[in-house]
C-alpha positions in Angstrom: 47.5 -14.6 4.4 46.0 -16.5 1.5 43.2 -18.0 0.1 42.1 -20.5 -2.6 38.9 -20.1 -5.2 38.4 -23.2 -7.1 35.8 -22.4 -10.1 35.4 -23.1 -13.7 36.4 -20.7 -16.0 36.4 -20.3 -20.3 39.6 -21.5 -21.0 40.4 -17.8 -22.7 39.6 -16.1 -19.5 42.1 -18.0 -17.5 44.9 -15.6 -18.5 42.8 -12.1 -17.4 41.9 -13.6 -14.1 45.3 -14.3 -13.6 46.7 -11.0 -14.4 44.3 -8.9 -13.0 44.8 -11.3 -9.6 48.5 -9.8 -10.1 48.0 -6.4 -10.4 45.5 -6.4 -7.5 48.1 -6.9 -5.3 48.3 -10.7 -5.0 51.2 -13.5 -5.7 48.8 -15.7 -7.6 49.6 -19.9 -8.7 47.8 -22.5 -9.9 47.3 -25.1 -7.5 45.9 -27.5 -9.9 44.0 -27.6 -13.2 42.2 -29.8 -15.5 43.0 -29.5 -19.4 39.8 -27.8 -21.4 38.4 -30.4 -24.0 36.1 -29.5 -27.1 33.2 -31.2 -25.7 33.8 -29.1 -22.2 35.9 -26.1 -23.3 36.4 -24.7 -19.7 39.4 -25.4 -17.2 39.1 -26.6 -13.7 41.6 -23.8 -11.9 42.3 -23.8 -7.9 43.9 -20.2 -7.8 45.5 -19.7 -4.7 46.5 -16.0 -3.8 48.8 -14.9 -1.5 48.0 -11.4 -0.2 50.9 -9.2 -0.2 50.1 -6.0 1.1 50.0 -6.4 5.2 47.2 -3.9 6.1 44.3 -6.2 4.1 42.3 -8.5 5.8 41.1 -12.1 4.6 38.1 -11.0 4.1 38.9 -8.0 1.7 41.3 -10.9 -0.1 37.8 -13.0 -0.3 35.7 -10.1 -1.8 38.5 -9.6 -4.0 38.8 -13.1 -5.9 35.4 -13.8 -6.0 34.5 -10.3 -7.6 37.1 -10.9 -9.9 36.0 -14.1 -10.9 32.1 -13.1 -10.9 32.9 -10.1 -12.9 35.2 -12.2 -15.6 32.3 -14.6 -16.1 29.5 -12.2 -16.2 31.6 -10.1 -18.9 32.0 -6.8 -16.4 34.9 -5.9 -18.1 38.4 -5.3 -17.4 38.1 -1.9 -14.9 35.5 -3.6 -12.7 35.9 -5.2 -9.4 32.6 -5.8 -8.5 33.0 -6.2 -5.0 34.8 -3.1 -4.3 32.0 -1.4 -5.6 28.3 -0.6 -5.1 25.5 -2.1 -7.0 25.1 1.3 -9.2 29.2 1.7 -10.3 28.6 -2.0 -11.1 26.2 -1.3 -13.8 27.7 1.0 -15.3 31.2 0.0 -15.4 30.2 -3.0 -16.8 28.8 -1.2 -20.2 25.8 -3.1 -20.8 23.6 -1.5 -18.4 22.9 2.0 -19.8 19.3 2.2 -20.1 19.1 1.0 -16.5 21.3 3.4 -15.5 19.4 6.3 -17.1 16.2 4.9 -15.8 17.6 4.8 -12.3 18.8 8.5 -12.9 15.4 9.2 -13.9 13.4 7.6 -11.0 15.9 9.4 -8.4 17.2 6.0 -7.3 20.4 6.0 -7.8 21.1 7.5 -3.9 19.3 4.3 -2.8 21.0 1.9 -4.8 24.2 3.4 -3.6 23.0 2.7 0.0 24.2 0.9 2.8 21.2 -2.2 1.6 22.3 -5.0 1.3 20.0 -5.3 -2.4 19.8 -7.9 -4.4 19.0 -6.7 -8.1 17.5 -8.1 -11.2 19.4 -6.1 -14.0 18.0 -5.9 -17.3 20.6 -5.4 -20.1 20.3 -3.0 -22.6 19.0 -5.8 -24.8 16.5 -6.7 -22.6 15.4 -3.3 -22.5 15.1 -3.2 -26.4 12.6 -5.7 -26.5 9.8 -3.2 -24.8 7.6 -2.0 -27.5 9.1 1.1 -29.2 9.1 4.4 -27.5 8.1 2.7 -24.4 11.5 3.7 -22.5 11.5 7.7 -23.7 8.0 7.6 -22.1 8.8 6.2 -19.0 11.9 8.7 -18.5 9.6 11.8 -18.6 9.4 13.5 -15.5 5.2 12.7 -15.3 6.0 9.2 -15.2 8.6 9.2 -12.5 6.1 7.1 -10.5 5.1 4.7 -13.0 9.6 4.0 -13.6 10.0 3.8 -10.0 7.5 0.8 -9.4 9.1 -1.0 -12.5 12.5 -0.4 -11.0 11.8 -1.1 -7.5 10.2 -4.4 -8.6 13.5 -5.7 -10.0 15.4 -4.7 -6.2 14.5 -7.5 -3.0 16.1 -6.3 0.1 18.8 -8.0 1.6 21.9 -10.5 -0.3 20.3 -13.4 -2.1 22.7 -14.9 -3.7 21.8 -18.0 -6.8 22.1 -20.9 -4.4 19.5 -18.9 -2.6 17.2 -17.8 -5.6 17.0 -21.4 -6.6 15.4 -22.8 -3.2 12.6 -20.3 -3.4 9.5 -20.0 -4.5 9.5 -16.0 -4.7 10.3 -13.0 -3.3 9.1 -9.5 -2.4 10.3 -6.6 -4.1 10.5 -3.1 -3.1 7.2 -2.2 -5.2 5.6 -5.0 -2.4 4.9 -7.3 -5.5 6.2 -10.8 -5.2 9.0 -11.6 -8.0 8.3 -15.4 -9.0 11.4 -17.7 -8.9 11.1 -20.8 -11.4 13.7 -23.6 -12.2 13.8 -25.8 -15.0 16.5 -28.2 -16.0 18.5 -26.0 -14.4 18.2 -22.9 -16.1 16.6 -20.3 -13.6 14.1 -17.5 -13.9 12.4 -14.9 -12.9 8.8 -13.4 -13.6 9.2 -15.4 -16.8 12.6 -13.4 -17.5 15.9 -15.6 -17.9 18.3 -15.3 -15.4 21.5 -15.5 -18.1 24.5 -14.7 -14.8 24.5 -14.8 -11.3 25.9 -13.8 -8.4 28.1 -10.5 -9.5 29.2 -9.4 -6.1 29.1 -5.8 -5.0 29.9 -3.9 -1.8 26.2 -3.6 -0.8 24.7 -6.3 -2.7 24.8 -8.6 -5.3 23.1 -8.5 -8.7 22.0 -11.5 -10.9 21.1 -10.4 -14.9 18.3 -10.6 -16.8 17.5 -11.0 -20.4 13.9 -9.5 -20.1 12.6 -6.7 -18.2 10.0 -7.4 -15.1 6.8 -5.6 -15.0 4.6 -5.6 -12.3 1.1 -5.4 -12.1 -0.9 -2.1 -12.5 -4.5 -3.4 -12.2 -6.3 -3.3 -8.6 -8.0 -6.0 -7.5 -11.4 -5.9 -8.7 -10.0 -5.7 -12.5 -7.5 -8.7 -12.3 -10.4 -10.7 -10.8 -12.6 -9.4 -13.8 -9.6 -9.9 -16.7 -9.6 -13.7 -15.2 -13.1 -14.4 -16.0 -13.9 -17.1 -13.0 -15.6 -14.5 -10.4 -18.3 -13.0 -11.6 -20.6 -14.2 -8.6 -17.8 -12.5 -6.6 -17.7 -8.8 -8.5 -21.5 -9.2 -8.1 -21.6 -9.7 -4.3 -19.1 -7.1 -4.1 -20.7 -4.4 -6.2 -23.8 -5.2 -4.1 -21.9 -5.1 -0.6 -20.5 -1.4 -2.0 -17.0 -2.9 -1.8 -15.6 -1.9 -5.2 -14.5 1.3 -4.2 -12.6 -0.3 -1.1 -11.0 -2.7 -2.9 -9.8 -0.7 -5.7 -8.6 1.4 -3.0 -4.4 1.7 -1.9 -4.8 -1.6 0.3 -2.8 -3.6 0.1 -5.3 -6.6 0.8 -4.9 -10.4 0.5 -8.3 -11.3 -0.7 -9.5 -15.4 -0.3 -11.3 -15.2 -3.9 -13.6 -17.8 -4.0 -14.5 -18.4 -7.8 -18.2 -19.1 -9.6 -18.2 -23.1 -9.0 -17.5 -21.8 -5.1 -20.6 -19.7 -4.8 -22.4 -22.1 -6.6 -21.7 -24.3 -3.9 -24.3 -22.4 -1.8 -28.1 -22.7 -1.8 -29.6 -20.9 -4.3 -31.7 -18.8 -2.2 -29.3 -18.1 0.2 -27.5 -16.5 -2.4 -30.3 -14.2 -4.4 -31.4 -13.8 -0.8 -27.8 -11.9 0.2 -27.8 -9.9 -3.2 -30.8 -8.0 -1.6 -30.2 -4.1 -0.9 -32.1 -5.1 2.7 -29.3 -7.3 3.3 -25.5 -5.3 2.1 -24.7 -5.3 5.6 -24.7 -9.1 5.7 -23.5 -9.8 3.0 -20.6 -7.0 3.3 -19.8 -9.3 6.4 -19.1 -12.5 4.7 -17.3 -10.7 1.8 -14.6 -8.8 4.2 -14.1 -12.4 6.1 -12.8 -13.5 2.7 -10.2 -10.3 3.0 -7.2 -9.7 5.2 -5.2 -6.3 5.8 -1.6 -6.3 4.0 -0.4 -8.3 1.5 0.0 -11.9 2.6 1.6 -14.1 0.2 1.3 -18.0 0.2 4.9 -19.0 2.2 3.7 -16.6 4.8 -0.1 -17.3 5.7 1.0 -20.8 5.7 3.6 -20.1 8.5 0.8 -17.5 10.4 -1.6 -20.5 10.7 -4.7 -17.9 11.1 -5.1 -14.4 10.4 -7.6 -11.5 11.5 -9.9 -10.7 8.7 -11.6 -6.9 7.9 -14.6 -8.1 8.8 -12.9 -8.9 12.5 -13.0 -12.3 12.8 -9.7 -15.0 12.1 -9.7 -17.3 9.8 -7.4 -20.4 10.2 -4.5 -21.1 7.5 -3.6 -25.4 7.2 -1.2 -27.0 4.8 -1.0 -31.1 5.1 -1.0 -33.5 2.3 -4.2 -32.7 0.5 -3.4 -29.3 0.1 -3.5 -25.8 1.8 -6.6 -24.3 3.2 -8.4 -21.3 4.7 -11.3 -22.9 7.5 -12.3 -25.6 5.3 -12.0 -24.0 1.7 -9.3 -25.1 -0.2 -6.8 -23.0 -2.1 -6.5 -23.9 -5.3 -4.3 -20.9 -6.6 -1.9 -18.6 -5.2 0.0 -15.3 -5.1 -1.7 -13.5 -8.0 -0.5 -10.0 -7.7 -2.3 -7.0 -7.8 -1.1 -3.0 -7.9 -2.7 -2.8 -4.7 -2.4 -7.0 -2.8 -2.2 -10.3 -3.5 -5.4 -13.1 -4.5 -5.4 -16.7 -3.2 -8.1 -18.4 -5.3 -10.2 -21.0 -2.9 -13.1 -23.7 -4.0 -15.5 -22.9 -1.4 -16.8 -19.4 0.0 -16.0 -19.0 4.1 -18.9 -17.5 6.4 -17.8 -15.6 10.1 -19.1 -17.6 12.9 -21.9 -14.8 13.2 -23.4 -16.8 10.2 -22.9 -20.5 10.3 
């Protein structure tokens, strides 16, 4: 049996892979190569192995090359081959992943991490780690944070294998915590909640794990505070304060709330809106408010591709996309996916009313 991995490698690394290849149990050659140059200081290698021992299948021989290969570019280290093990013996054979390791020890996540998964993991190095303001890390550890760590670390795991061709097609993904991880790309350098994505792709047995230079926090403030921090609803906090809603939403949730900002509500006739601000009329106005919110948290890609959606208030509203932009009824949305601890706002320029009211 044999198979061929054609990648580019420093040219100083050439020699390790090879070896290692070797004492893996493989007959190894180079097919072909192309000569490193100061301006491009890598080599073009086609490595084709021949599998020696009889019992192995292709596949194993696959998971074998490319972990090597991953784990010689991502720096893992001579004793690692990332495939052949789980995302957590990844870590820490690879020597740069301590704090994470202790943080995962700390959070009792290590079992999970050593699961079946597949995970897909965004691994902050010990560097990235270093750049939280001081003591931040011996705080976290404590046993009366345990909480607090686990949502951090959870928001750095999505489930299933998403490897960098992946990443890079995508807008976002969901993490454990239930907080969407942002994906950006930018002349070609990729990353993630604002964190640099410095090497993909290191292959393990039940995952894969792409590094980090920065650690990803999520967000800790409910709903009613992230719309208050960003300054642009204050009709909104009004209504709701006056509906008796702030409890609810600052409740577990998760909601997807249709925020519709001050230039929105001052869309409406004035009357009509000191009218509903009356205590004679919460009830009312609690209606039109919980038609703006939907159970779970719904992020953009989805409510797009659910086309309508039942609202707390009981009612559906009706989710387009076409060339002028995305809607909800006829309000547009004019900003999406801003997490909170407990759901997700979409920002629209227009506030919706149930059919009871139009």
């Amino acid at each position: 049996m044999e198979f061929v991995c054609e990648r580019q490698f420093p040219a100083h690394e050439v020699k390790f892979l090879l070896l290692k290849l070797h004492l893996d149990g493989c007959r190894v050659r180079i097919v072909h190569h192309r000569v490193a140059t100061v301006s491009n200081p890598k080599v073009l290698i086609c490595i084709k192995a021949f599998l020696v021992a009889k019992y192995e299948t292709i596949q194993m021989m696959k998971s074998k090359v490319f972990g090597l290969a991953l784990a010689a570019v991502a720096g893992f280290g001579s004793a690692v081959f990332a495939a052949d093990k789980d995302i957590v013996d990844t870590a820490v054979g690879a020597g740069k992943f301590k704090t994470l390791a202790a943080a995962l020890k700390a959070a009792d996540l290590v079992g999970a991490l050593k699961g079946a998964g597949p995970f897909t993991v965004f691994a902050p190095t010990d560097e990235a780690f270093a750049k939280l303001p001081a003591g931040t890390v011996e705080e976290l550890v404590k046993p009366e944070n345990k909480a607090k760590l686990t949502a951090i670390l959870t928001h750095h795991v999505v489930k299933g294998k998403v490897l960098a061709a992946d990443v890079v097609k995508i807008k976002g993904a969901v993490a454990l915590d239930g907080q969407r991880i942002d994906v950006a790309v930018k002349d070609k350098a990729v990353s993630v909640d604002g964190a640099n994505v410095s090497a993909t792709d290191i292959v393990c047995s039940n995952g894969v794990i792409h590094i980090v230079d920065t650690v990803l926090i999520p967000a800790t403030d409910k709903i009613p505070a992230v719309a208050d921090k960003a300054g642009t609803f204050k009709t909104l906090l009004a209504a709701v304060k006056a509906a008796g809603l702030v409890e609810t939403l600052s409740g577990e949730g998760p909601f997807t709330v249709f925020a519709p900002t001050d230039e929105a509500f001052a869309k409406l006739p004035k009357a009509t809106l000191e009218d509903l601000l009356k205590p004679e009329n919460k009830a009312k106005l609690a209606g039109i408010l919980t038609y703006h919110v939907v159970a779970g948290r719904v992020y953009s890609e989805a409510a797009v591709a659910a086309k309508s959606a039942k609202t707390v208030q009981g009612a559906s509203v009706n989710i387009t996309a076409n060339d002028k932009g995305a809607f909800v009824n006829d309000a547009k949305i004019i900003a999406t996916d801003i997490d909170a601890s407990n759901g997700v706002i979409h920002v629209i320029d227009s506030v919706i009313l149930p059919p009871a009211t139009k």
